[in-house]
Residue frames relative to the residue before (quaternion, step in Angstrom):
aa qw qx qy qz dx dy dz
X 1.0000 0.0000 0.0000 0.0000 0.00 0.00 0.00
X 0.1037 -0.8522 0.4890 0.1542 3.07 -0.86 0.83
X 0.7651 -0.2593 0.2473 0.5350 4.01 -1.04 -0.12
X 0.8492 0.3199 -0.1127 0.4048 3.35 0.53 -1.04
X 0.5273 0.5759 -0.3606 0.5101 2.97 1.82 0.22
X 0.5943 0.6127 -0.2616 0.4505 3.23 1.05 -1.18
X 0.7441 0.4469 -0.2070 0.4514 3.75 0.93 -1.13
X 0.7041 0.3903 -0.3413 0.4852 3.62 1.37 -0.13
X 0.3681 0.5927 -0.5106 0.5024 3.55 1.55 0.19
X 0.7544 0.4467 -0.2477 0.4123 3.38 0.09 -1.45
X 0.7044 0.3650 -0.2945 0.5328 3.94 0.62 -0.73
X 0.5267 0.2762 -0.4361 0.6753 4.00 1.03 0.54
X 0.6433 0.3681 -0.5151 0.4304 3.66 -0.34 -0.21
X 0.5979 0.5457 -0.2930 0.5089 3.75 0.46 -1.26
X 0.7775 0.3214 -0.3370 0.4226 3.83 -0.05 -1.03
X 0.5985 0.5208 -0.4410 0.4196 3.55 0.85 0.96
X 0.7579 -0.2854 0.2465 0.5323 2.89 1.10 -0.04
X 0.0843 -0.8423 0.5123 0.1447 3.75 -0.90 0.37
X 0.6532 -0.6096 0.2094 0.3974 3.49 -1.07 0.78
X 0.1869 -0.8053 0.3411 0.4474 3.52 -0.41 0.22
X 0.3669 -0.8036 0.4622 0.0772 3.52 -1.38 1.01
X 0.0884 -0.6979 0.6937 0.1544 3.73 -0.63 0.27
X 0.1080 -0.7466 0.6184 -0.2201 3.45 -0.70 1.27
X 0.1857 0.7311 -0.6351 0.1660 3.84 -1.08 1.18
X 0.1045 -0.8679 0.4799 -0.0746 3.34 -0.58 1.41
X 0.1883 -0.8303 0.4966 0.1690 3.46 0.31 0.58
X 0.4087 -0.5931 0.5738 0.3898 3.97 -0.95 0.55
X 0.0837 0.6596 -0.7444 0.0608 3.94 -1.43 0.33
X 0.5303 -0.5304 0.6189 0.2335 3.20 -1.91 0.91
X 0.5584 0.6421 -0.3548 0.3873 3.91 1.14 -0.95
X 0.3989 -0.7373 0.4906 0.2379 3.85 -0.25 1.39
X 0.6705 0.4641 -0.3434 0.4660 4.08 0.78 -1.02
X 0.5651 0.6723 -0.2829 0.3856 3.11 0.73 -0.99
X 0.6030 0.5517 -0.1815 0.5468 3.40 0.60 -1.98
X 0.7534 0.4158 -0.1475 0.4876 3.66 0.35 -1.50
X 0.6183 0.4490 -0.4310 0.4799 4.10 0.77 -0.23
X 0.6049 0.5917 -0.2924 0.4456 3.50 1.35 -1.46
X 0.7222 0.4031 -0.2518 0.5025 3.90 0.93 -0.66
X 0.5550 0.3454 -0.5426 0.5275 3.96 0.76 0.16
X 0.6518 0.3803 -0.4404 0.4864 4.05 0.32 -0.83
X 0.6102 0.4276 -0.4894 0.4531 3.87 0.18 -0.16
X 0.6636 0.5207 -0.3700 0.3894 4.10 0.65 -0.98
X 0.5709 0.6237 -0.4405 0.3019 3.53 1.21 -0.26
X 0.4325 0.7534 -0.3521 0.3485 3.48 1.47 -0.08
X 0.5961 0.5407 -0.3255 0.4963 3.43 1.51 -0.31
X 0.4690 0.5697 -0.5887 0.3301 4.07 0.93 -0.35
X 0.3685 -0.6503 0.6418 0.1712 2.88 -2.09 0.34
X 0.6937 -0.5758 0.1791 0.3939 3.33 -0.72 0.74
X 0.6950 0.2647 -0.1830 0.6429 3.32 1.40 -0.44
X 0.0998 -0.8447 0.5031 -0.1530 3.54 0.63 1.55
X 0.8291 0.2501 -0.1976 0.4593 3.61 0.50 -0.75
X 0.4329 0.7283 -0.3885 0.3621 3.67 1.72 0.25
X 0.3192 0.7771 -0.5017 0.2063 3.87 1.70 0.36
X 0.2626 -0.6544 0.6432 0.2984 3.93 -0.75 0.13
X 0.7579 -0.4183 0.3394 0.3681 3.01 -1.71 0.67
X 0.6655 0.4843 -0.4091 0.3939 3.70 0.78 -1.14
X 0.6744 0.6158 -0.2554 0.3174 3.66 0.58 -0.99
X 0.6695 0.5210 -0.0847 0.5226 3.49 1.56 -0.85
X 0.5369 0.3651 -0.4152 0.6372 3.06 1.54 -0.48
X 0.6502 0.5743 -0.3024 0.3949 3.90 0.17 -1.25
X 0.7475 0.2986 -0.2349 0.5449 3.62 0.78 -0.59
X 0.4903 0.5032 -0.4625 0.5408 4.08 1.34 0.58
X 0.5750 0.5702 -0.3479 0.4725 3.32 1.00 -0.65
X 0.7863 0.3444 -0.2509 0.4474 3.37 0.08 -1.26
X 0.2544 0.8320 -0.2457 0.4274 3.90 1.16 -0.40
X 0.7846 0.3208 0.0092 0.5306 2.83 -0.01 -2.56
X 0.3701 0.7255 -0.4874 0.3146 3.92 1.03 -1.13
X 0.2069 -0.6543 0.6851 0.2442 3.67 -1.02 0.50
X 0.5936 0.5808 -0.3870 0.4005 4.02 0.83 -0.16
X 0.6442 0.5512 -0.4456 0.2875 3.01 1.26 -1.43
X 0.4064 -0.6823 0.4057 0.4524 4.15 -1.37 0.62
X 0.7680 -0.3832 0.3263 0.3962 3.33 -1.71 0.33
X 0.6531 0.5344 -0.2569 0.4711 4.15 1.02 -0.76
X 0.6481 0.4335 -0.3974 0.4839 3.49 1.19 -1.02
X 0.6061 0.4897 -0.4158 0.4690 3.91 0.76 -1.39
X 0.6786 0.4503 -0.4593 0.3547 4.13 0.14 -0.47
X 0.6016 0.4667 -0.3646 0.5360 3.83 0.94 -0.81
X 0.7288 0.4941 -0.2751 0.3860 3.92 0.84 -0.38
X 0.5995 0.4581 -0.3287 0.5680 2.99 1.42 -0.42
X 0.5256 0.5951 -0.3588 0.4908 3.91 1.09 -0.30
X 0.8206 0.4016 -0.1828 0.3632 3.23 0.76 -0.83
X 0.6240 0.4381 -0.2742 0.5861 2.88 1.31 -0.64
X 0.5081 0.5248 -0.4330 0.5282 3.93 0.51 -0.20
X 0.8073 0.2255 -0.3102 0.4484 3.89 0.27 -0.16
X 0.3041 0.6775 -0.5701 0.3513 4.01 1.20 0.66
X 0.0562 -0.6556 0.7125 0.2436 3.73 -0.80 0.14
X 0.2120 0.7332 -0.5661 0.3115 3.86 0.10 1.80
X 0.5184 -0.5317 0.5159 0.4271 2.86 -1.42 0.32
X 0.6092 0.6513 -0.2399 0.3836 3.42 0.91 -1.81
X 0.7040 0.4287 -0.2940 0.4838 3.49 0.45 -1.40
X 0.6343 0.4221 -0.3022 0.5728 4.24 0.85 -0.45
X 0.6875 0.3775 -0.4409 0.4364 3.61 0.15 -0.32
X 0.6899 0.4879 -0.3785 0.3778 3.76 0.90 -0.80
X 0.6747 0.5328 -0.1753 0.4798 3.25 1.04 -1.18
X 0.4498 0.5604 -0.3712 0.5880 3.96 1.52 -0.03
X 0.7945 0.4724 -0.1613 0.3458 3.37 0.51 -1.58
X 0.5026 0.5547 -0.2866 0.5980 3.57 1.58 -1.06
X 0.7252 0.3866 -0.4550 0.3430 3.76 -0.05 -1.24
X 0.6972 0.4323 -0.3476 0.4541 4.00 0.80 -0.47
X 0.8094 -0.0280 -0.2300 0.5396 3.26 0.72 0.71
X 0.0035 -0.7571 0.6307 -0.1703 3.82 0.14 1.39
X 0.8898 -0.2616 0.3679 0.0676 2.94 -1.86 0.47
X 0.3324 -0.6859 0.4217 0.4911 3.89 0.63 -0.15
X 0.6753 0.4852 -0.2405 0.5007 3.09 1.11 -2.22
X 0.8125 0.2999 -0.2566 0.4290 3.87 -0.21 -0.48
X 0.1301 0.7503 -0.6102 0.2185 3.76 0.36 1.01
X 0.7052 0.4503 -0.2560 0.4842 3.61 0.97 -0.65
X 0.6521 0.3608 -0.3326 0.5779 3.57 1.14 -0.82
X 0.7311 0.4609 -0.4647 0.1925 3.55 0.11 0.38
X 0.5696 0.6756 -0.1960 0.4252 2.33 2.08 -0.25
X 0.6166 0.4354 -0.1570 0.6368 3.32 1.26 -1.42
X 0.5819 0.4362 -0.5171 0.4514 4.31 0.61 -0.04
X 0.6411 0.5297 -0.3175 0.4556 4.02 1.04 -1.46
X 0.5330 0.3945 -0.4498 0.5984 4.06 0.97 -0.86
X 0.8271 0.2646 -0.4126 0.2750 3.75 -0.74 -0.59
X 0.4251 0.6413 -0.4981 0.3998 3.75 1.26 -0.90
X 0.7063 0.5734 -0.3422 0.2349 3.60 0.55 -1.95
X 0.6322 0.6282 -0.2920 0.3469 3.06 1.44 -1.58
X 0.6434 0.6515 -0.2346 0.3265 2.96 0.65 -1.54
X 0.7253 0.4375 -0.0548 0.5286 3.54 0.85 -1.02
X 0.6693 0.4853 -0.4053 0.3902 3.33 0.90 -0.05
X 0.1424 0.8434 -0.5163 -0.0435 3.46 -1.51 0.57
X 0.7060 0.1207 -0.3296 0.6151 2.87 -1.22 1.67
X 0.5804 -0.6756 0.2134 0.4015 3.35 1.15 0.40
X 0.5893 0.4110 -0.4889 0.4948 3.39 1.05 0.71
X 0.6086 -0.6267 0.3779 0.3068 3.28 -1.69 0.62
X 0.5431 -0.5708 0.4256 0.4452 3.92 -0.54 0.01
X 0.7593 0.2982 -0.2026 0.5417 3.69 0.77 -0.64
């Protein structure tokens, strides 16, 4: 998959409809903060069928992620998505990324691996 694949998946996945979100961001002087308020604001990109990814797509969209080309905006809409798979795949990539993320996206890798974890958990243990 490439960048420009990845962005016409998402703009056909999207032109069905988008999840619906309730979303509140307060302004703050506090950089992390500022930066926690902007992954819960990116969440505005899911499509309505957000967690309908197959196994191929999740692997194909860790790949492009990992990409050192891939840009810094595409890897944030990937890390959104992939943070709401309840996968194994979509947790093992997003485990593997948080030990070695991006400078700019230390917080989204962090706050995508907390929700991925949720996602995936039952009865309050994780599947892996």
């Amino acid at each position: 998959m490439t960048e420009k694949e990845f962005w016409l998946f998402l703009k056909d996945a999207v032109s069905k409809g988008r999840a619906e979100q309730y979303i509140a961001v307060r302004d703050t002087g506090d950089p992390q903060i500022a930066e926690v308020g902007r992954y819960i604001g990116s969440h505005a990109i899911l499509p309505k069928d957000y967690q309908d990814l197959s196994k191929r797509e999740i692997v194909n969209m860790g790949r492009l992620l990992f990409n050192e080309n891939t840009s810094i905006s595409t890897k944030e809409a990937l890390l959104i998505l992939l943070a709401q798979q309840p996968s194994r795949e979509a947790l093992t990539i997003l485990r593997s990324y948080y030990w070695q993320p991006d400078q700019e996206l230390r917080v989204f890798a962090q706050m995508a691996l907390d929700e991925c974890e949720m996602w995936n958990q039952t009865g309050g243990m994780p599947l892996i």
